[in-house]
N, C-alpha and C positions, 0 to 999 in steps of 0.2 A: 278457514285455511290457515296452517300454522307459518312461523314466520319462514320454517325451512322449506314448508311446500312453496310459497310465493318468489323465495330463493333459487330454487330448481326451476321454477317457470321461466326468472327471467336471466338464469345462467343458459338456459337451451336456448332461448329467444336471443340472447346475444351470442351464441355459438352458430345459430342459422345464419342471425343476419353476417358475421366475420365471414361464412362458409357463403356467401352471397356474394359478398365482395370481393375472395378472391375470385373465385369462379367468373366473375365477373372481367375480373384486370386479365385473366387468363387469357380470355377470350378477347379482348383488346390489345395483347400482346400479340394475338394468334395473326386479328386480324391487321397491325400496324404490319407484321410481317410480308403475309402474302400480299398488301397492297405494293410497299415495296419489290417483293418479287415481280408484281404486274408489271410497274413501273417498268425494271429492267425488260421484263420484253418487249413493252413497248417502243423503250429504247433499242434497244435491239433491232427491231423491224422498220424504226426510222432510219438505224442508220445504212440497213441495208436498202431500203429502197433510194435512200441519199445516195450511195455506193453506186447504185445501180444505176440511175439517173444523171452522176458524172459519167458515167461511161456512155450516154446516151441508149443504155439498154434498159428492159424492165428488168424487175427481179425476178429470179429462177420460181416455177410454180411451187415446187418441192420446197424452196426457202420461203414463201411464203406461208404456205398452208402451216407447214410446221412451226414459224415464231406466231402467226395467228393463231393455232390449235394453243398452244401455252398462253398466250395472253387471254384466251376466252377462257381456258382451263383457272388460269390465277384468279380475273373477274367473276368467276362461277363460284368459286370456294369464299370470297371475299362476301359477297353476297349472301351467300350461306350461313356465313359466318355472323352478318349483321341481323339475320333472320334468328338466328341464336341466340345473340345477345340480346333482341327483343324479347324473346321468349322468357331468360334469365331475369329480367329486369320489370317485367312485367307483373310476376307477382309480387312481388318490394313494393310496389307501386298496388295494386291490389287490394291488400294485407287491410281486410278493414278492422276497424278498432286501435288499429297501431299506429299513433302518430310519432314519427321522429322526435326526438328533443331538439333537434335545431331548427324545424317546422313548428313547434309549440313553443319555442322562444320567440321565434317571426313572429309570429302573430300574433301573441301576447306583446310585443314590442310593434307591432304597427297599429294594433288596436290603441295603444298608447299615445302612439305620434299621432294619432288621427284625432286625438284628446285633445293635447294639448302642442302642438307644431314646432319645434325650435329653429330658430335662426341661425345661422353661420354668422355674426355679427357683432361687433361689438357697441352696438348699440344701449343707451341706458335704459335700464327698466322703465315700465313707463309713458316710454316717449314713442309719440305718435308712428303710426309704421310707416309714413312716407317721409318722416327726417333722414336729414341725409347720414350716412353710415359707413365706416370702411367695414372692408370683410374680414374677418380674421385671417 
């Protein structure tokens, strides 16, 4: 394979994965919203049963049903929504053969630590591990 075929691989490979990510924040945006939106009905339905309840009444059924049907309606979509970005996020995570670079630094870097362990310490070379030590 030439150096430009190998080129064009990993230009589409980094255009998937960018086109992943945003898709991804998209849909995290989508869903920070409509939780917000729930939020507010929620609020909404307390404060009318609060409302309600000083006046020693309940709340009207009609008031109800209706900020109920919106808060199930916002929770349904939200839901939906996280059932999506699992879907989106799933094959990233999938993708065999394709390790991250910041996954293949990890591990190349804990296989390391796991070699040879470093201290936070300033300790002198050498000297036995149960001397006593500040921390850096």
């Amino acid at each position: 394979m030439g150096l430009l075929d190998k080129l064009q691989v990993e230009l589409n490979r980094a255009g998937r994965a960018a086109q992943g990510a945003l898709d991804e924040g998209r849909l995290r945006l989508e869903i920070f919203r409509v939780r917000q939106l729930a939020d507010k009905a929620a609020q909404a339905l307390g404060y009318a049963v609060y409302r309600a309840r000083l006046k020693g009444e309940e709340v009207e059924v009609a008031a109800w049903e209706r900020l109920a049907a919106t808060l199930r309606d916002h929770e349904a979509e939200a839901t939906r929504l996280n059932e999506e970005l699992a879907k989106v996020r799933q094959p990233a995570e999938d993708s065999p053969g394709e390790t991250p670079p910041a996954t293949a630094g990890a591990a190349a870097g804990a296989a390391a630590g796991a070699a040879a362990p470093q201290q936070a310490t300033d300790q002198a070379p050498g000297a036995p591990a149960d001397a006593p030590s500040k921390p850096i």
